[in-house]
TIRO-464778 format. One record per residue: residue number from 1; residue in three letters; y, x, z of N, C-alpha, C, O in turn. Coordinates in nm, 3 decimals, decimal comma, m for minus. Layout:
# TIRO-464778
{NUM "ALA" {Y X Z} {Y X Z} {Y X Z} {Y X Z}} ...
//
This chain:
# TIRO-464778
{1 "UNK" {m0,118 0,084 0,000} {0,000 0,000 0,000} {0,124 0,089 0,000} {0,126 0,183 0,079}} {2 "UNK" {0,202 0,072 m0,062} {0,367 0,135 m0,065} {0,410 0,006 m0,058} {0,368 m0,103 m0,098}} {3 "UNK" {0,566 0,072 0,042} {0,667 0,010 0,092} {0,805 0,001 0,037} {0,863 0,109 0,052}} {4 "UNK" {0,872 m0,081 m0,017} {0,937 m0,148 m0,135} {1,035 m0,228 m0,083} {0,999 m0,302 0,009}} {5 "UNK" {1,136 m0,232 m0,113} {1,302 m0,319 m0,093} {1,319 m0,417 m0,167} {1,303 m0,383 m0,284}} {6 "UNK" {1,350 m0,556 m0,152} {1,357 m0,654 m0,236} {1,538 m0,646 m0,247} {1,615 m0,603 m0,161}} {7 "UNK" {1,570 m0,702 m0,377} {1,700 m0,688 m0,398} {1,799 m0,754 m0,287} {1,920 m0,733 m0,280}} {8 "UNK" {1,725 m0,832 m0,208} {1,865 m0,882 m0,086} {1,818 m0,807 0,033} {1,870 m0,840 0,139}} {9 "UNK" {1,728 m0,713 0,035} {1,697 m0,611 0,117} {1,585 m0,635 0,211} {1,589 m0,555 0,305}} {10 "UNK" {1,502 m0,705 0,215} {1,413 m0,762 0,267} {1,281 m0,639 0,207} {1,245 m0,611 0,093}} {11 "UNK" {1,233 m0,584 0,356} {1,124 m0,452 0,303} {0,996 m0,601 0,272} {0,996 m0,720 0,305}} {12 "UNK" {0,880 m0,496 0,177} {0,744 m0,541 0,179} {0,665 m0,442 0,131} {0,702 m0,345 0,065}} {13 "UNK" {0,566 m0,467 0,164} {0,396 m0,388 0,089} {0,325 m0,453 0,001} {0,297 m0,573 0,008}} {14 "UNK" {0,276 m0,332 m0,137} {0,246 m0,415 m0,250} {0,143 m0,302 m0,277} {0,174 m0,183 m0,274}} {15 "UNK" {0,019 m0,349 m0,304} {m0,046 m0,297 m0,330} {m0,074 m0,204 m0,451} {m0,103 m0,251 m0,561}} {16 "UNK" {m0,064 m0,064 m0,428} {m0,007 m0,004 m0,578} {m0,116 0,011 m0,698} {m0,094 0,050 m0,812}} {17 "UNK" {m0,271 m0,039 m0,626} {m0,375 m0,016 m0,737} {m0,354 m0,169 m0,870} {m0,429 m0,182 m0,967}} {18 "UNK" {m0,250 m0,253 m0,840} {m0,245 m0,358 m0,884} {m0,098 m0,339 m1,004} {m0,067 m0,448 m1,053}} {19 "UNK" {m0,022 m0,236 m1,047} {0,051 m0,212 m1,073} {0,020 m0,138 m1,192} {m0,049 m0,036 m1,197}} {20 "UNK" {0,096 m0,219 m1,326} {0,080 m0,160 m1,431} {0,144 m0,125 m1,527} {0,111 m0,087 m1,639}} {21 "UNK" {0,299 m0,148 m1,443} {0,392 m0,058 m1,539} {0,549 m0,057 m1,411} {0,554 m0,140 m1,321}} {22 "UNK" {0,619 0,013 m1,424} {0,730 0,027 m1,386} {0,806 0,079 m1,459} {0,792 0,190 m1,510}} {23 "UNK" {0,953 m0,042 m1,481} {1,065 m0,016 m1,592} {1,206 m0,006 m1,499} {1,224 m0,036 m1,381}} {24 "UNK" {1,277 0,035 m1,574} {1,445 0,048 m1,490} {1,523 m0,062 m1,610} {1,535 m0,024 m1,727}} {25 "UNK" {1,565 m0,176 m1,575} {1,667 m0,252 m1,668} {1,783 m0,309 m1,655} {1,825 m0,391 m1,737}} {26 "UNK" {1,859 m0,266 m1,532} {1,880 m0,119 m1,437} {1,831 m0,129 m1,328} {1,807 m0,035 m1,252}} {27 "UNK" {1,801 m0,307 m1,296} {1,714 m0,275 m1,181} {1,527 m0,223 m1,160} {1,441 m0,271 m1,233}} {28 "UNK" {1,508 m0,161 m1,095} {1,371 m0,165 m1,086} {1,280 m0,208 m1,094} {1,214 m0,191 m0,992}} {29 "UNK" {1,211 m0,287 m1,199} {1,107 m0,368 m1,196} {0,961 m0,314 m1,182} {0,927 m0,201 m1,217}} {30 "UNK" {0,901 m0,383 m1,141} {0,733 m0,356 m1,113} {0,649 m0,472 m1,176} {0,627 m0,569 m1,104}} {31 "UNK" {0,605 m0,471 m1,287} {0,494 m0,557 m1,291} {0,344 m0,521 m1,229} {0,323 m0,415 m1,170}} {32 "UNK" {0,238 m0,629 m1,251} {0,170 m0,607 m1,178} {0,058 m0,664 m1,333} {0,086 m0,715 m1,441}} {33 "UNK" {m0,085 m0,616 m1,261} {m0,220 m0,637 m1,398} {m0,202 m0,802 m1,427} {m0,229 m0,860 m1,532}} {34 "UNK" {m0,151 m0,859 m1,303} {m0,155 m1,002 m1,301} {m0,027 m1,061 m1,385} {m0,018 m1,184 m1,382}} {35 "UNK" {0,068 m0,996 m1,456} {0,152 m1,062 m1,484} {0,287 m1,066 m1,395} {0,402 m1,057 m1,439}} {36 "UNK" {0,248 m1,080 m1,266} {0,379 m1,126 m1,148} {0,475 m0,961 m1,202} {0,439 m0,852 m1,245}} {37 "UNK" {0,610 m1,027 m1,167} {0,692 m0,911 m1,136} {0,783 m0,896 m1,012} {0,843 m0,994 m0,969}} {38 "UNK" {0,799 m0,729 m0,934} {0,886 m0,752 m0,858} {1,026 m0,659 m0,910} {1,018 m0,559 m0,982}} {39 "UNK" {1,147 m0,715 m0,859} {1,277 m0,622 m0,879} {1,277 m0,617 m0,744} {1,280 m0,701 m0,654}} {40 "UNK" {1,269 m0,448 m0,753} {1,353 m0,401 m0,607} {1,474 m0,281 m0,634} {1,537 m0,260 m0,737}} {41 "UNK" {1,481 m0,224 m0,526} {1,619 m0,128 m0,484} {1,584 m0,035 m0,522} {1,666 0,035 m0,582}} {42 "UNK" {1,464 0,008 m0,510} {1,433 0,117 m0,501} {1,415 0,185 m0,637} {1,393 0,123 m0,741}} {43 "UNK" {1,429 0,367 m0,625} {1,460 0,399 m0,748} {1,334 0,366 m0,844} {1,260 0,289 m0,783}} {44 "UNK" {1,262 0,407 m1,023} {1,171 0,417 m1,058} {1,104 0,556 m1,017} {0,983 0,570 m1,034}} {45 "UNK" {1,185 0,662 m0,960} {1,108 0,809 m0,925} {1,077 0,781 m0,764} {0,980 0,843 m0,721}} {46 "UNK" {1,145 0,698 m0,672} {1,106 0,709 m0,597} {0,960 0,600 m0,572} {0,865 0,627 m0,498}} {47 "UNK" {0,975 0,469 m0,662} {0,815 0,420 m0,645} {0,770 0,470 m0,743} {0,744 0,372 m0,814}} {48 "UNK" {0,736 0,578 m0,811} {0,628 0,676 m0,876} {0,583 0,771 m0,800} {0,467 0,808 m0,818}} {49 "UNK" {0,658 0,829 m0,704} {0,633 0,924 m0,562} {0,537 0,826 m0,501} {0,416 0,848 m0,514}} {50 "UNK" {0,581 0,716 m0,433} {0,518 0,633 m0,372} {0,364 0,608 m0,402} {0,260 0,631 m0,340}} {51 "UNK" {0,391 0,559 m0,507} {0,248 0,548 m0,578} {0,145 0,672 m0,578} {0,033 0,664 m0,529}} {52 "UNK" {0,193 0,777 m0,633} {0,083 0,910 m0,648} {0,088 0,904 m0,450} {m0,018 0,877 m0,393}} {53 "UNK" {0,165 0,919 m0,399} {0,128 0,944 m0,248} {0,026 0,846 m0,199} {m0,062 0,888 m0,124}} {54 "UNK" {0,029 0,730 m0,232} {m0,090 0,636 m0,208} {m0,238 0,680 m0,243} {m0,342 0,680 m0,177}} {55 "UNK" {m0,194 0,729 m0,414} {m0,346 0,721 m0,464} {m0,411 0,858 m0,388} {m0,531 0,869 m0,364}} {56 "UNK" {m0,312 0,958 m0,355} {m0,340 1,072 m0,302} {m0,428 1,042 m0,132} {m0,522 1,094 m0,072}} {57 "UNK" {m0,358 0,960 m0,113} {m0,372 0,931 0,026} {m0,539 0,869 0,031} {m0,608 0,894 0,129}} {58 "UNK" {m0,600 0,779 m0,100} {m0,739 0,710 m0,108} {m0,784 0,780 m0,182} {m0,881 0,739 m0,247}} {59 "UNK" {m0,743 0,889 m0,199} {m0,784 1,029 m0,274} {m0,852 1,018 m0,466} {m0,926 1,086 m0,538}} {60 "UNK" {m0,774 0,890 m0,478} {m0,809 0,847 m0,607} {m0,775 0,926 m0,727} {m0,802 0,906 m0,845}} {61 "UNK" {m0,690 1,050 m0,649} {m0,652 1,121 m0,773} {m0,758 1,274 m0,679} {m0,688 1,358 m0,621}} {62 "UNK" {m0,840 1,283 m0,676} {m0,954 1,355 m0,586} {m1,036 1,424 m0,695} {m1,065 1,543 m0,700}} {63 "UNK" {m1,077 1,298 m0,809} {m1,172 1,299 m0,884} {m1,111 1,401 m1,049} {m1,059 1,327 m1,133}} {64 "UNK" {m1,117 1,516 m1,080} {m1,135 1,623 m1,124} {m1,085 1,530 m1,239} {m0,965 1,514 m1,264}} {65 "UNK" {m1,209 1,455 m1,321} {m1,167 1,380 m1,447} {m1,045 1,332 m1,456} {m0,961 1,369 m1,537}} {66 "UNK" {m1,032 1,247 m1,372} {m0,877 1,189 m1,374} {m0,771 1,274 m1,349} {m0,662 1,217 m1,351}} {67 "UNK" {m0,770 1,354 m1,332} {m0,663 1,478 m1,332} {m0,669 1,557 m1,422} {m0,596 1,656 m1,415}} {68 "UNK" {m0,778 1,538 m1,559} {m0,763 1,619 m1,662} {m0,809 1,744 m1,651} {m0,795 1,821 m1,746}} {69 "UNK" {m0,854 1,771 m1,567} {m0,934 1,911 m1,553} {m1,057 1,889 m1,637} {m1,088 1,790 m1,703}} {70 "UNK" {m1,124 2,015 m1,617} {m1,241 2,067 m1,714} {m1,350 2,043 m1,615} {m1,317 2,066 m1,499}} {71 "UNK" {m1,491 1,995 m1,635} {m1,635 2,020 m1,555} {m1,570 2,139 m1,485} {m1,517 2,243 m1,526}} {72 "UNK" {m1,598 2,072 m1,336} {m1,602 2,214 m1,220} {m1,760 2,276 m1,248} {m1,841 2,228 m1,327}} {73 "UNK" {m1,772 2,351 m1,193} {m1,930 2,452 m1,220} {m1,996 2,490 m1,064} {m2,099 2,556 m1,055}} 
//
């Protein structure tokens, strides 16, 4: 989960494995696989930090392939 500012400032948690694009139009938008969108405050570099810190955190970026590396040996 990352933690996110709604435009009248109201914090929340959104689950970031559900997230499938983030645009700036100037505000921050987040869509989600489902369609829903949120606009928040927050910058697009700072919920892209957010995000890799999550997946880092469920160690989803752990797995060698998904990081583009070569067969470990």
């Amino acid at each position: 989960m990352i933690k996110l500012t709604r435009l009248n400032g109201a914090a929340f948690t959104l689950n970031a494995l559900y997230i499938e694009k983030v645009e700036s139009f100037p505000d921050t938008t987040i869509t989600l696989t489902t369609g829903t969108k949120y606009v928040v405050l927050d910058t697009v570099e700072e919920v892209n930090s957010r995000i890799i810190d999550f997946y880092q955190s469920v160690q989803l970026l752990s797995n060698p392939h998904i990081r583009g590396e070569e067969d470990e040996e």
